[in-house]
N, C-alpha and C positions, 0 to 999 in steps of 0.2 A: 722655315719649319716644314718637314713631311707632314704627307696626311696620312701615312703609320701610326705615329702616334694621338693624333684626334681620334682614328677611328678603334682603337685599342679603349681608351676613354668611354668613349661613345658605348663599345661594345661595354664595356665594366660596369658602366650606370646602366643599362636598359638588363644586364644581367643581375644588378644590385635589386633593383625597382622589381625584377619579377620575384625575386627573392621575397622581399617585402610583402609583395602583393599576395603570392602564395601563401606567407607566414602568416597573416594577415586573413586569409578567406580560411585557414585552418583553426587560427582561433573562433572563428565565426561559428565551423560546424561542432566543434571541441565545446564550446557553452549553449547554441542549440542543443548538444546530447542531453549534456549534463543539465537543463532545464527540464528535460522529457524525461529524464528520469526523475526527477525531484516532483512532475506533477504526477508520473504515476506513483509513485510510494504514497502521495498524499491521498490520489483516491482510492487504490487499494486499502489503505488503512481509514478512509473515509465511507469505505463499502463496508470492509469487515465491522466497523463500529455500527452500521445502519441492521446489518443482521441477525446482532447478538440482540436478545432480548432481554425478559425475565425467564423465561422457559429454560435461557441454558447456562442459567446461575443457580448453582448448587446451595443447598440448603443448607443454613448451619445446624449443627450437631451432628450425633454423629446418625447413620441408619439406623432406622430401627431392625431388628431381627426376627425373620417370618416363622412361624409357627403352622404346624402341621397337626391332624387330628389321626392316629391313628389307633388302631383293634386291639384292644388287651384284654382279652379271656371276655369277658360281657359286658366291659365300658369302652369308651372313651377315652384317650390320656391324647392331653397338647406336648408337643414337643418340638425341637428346635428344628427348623427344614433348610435343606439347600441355598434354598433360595423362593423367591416371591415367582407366583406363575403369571403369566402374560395378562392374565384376565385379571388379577389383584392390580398390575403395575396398571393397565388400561382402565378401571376403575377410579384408580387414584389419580388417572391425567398425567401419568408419566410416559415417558414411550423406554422402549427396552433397550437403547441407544444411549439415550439421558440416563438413562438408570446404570448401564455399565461403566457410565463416563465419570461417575457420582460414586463408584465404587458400592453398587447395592447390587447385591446376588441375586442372581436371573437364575431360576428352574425351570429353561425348555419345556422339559418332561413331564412337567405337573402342568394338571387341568383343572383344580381343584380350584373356588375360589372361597376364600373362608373371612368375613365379614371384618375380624379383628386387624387382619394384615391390612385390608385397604385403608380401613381406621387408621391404623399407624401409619402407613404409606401417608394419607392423607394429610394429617397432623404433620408427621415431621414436613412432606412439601412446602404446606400454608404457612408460608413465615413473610406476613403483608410486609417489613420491611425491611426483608432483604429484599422482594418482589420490586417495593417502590424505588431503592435505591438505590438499586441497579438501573432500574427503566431512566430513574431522572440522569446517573450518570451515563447511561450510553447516549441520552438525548445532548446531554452538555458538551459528550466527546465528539458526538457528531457536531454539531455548531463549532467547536473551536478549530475540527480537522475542515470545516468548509470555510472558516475564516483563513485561516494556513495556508489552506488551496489559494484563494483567492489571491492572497497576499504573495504567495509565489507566484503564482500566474501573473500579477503585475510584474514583479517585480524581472522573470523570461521575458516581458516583450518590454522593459525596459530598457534590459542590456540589450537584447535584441535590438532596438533601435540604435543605441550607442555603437553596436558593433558596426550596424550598416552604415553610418554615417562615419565611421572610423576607417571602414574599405571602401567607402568613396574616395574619402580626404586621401589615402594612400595612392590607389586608382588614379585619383587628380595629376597628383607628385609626378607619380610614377612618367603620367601622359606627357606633364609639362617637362620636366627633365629629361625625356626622348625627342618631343618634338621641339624642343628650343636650341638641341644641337643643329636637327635638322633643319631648321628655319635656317640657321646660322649657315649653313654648310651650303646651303641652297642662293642665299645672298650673296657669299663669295664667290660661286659657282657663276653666277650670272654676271657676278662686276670682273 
């Protein structure tokens, strides 16, 4: 027999084995990703749950409707206004952000601040349980998103270990199926 054909062989496996080996170190970085992304979506959505509070849970019912005072011949008369001015929404512990975001009319322009509107500003806000039951569920959605974390986090250097011990064992193959031609070829060589 030539050594054509061994060394054809030879070449086919050490060309098989790197195949392998590469396919093999790309599944590696291919579940590295895909872990790193799975632990950030949990703590971005583990940060956004730690930021929300009560402050940016909107109040049920609906707004109340700001009232204006203005000149009619030698009284007084109330009537419907634009909007709440900065210094009512600021009384009531609202900020003018929360309040656009809530769908309650904002009047830049007015500087007036008239007793009744912060009242109702205030009343419709104070609703203790929506306050409460929002705060207990962002506390609960945080603890289950740090539980998630956690649990994916094991579970990245789980595989992660599996995979390294998977491109070793391949690695191994690879070595011994190269070097067991060459031992072979090396003993013939020499007899």
């Amino acid at each position: 027999m030539s050594a054509e054909p061994r060394k054809s062989k030879r070449r086919d496996a050490e060309k098989k084995a790197e195949v392998a080996l590469k396919e093999a170190e790309e599944e590696v970085v291919k579940a590295a990703k895909s872990v790193k992304r799975e632990v950030k979506k949990v703590e971005k959505s583990a940060k956004g749950a730690g930021s929300k509070g009560p402050a940016s849970v909107k109040p049920k019912g609906k707004a109340p409707e700001p009232a204006v005072l203005t000149r009619h011949e030698t009284w007084m008369i109330a009537r419907r206004g634009k909007g709440f001015s900065l210094g009512e929404l600021a009384g009531a512990g609202i900020t003018p952000r929360a309040a656009l975001r809530w769908g309650v009319s904002v009047d830049h322009r007015r500087r007036s601040v008239i007793e009744g509107n912060v009242s109702a500003l205030k009343h419709w806000n104070s609703r203790p349980s929506v306050a409460k039951s929002a705060e207990t569920k962002t506390v609960e959605l945080a603890e289950e998103v740090e539980g998630e974390a956690a649990a994916i986090v094991k579970e990245a250097e789980k595989a992660e270990k599996a995979l390294k011990k998977e491109s070793k064992k391949a690695a191994t193959a690879v070595k011994e199926k190269v070097e067991k031609p060459k031992a072979r070829q090396k003993k013939k060589d020499s007899a």
